[in-house]
N, C-alpha and C positions, 0 to 999 in steps of 0.2 A: 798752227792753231795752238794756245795756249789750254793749262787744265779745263778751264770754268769752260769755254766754247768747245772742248772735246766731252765735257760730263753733256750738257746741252743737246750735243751731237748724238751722242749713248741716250739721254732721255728719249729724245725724237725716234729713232730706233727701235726704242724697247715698245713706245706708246703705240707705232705702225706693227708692230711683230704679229703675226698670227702663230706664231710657237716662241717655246725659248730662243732665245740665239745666243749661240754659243759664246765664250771668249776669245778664242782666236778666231771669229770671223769678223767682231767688235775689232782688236785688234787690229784686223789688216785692214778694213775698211776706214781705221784713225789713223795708221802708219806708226804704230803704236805695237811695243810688248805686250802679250798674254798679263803680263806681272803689273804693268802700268794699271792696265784694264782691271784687275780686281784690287789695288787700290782705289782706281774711280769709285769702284761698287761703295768698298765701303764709306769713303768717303761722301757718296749718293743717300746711302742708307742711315750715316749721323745727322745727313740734312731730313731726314722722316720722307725720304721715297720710300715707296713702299715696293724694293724691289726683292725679288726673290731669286735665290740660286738655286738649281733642280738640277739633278745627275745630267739632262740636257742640256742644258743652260740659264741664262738668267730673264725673268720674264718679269714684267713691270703688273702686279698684282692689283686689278682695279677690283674692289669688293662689288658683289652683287646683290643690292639691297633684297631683291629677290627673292635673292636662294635662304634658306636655312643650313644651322651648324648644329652639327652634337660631337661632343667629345665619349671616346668611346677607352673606357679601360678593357686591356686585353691580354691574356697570356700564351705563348705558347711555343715549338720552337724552329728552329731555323728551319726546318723540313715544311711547315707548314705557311709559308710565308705568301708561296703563290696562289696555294687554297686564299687565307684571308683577303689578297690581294683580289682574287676574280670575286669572288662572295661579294667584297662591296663595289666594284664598278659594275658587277653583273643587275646588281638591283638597283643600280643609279646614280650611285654618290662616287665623288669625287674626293680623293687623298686628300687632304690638305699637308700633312706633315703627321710627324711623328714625332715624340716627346718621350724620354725615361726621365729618374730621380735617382741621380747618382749620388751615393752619402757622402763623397767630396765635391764635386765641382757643380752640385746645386741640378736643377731642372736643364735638363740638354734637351735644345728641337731642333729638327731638320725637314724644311721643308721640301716635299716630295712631288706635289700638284700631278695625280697619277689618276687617272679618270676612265679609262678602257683596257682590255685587256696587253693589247699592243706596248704600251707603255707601262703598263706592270712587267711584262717579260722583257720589255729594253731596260728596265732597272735593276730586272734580277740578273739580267747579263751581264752589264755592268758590272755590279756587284762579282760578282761570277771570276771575270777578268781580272779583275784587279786585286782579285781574292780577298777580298775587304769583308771583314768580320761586320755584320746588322747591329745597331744599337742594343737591340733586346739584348743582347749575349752579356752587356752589362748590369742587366736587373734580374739574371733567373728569366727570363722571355717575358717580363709583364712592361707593358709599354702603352702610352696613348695616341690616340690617331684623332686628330680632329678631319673629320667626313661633310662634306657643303652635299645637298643636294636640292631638288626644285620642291618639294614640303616635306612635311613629319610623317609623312606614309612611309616614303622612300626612308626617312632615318629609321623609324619603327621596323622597316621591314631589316634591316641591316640589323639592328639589334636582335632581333628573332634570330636569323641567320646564324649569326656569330654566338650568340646564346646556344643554339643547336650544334654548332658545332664544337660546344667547349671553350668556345676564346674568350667569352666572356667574362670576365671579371665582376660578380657582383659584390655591392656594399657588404656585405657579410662572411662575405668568402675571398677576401684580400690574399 
């Protein structure tokens, strides 16, 4: 099977997934390198798929006209990650990513797609494992988290939340 029919193959894949799937199971299922497989990606990702990489794997992000988005600015620090973490899947909404402003390499985002508690603490173990420093630890803890959920109640109530407990970032208080 040449690249173009193995990217194909990975689309087909990604479009059936009901979770991420990882890249070595892409991988052994192409008879194919880990290393192959995330060139595909990005080469997937210049053609405008809309795929995404997540500490689980990578998952082919169909938007959901649906749902609503709000970006939330936040500060706070590594200690309190799992708080914010359960605060917004507790009330509904769904990670999308996270985003600093680093003063050299511009706007960094990492998409995170983290929706229940379960999957907050598989990324903090993760994390955890691999002893891998959080983005916030680059800005002082102030960071953005874009949050989908099914309306403005569920975001509203997430802002309250996060508000009450401090993370919030308001316009006036940068």
């Amino acid at each position: 099977m040449n690249g173009n029919e193995r990217r194909v193959e990975i689309l087909k894949e990604l479009e059936h997934a009901k979770k991420p799937v990882s890249g070595t199971l892409l991988a052994k299922k192409m008879g194919v390198s880990r290393q192959v497989i995330v060139q595909d990606m990005a080469l997937l990702r210049a053609s405008d798929k809309n795929i995404i990489s997540t500490t689980r794997g990578y998952l082919l992000y169909k938007e959901d006209v649906s749902k609503v988005k709000r970006a939330f600015v936040v500060r706070h620090t590594n200690e309190n990650i799992r708080e914010e973490l359960y605060s917004i899947v507790d009330c509904g909404g769904k990670m999308l990513d996270v985003s600093v402003f680093h003063n050299v390499y511009g706007m960094i985002t990492v998409d995170l797609i983290i929706q229940n508690r379960r999957e907050a603490d598989d990324f903090l173990q993760k994390m955890n494992k691999i002893n891998s420093e959080p983005l916030l630890t680059l800005t002082n803890g102030k960071h953005i988290h874009t949050i989908e959920a099914d309306n403005e109640e569920i975001l509203d109530r997430i802002e309250q939340v996060l508000r009450k407990q401090g993370f919030l970032v308001e316009e006036n208080n940068d």
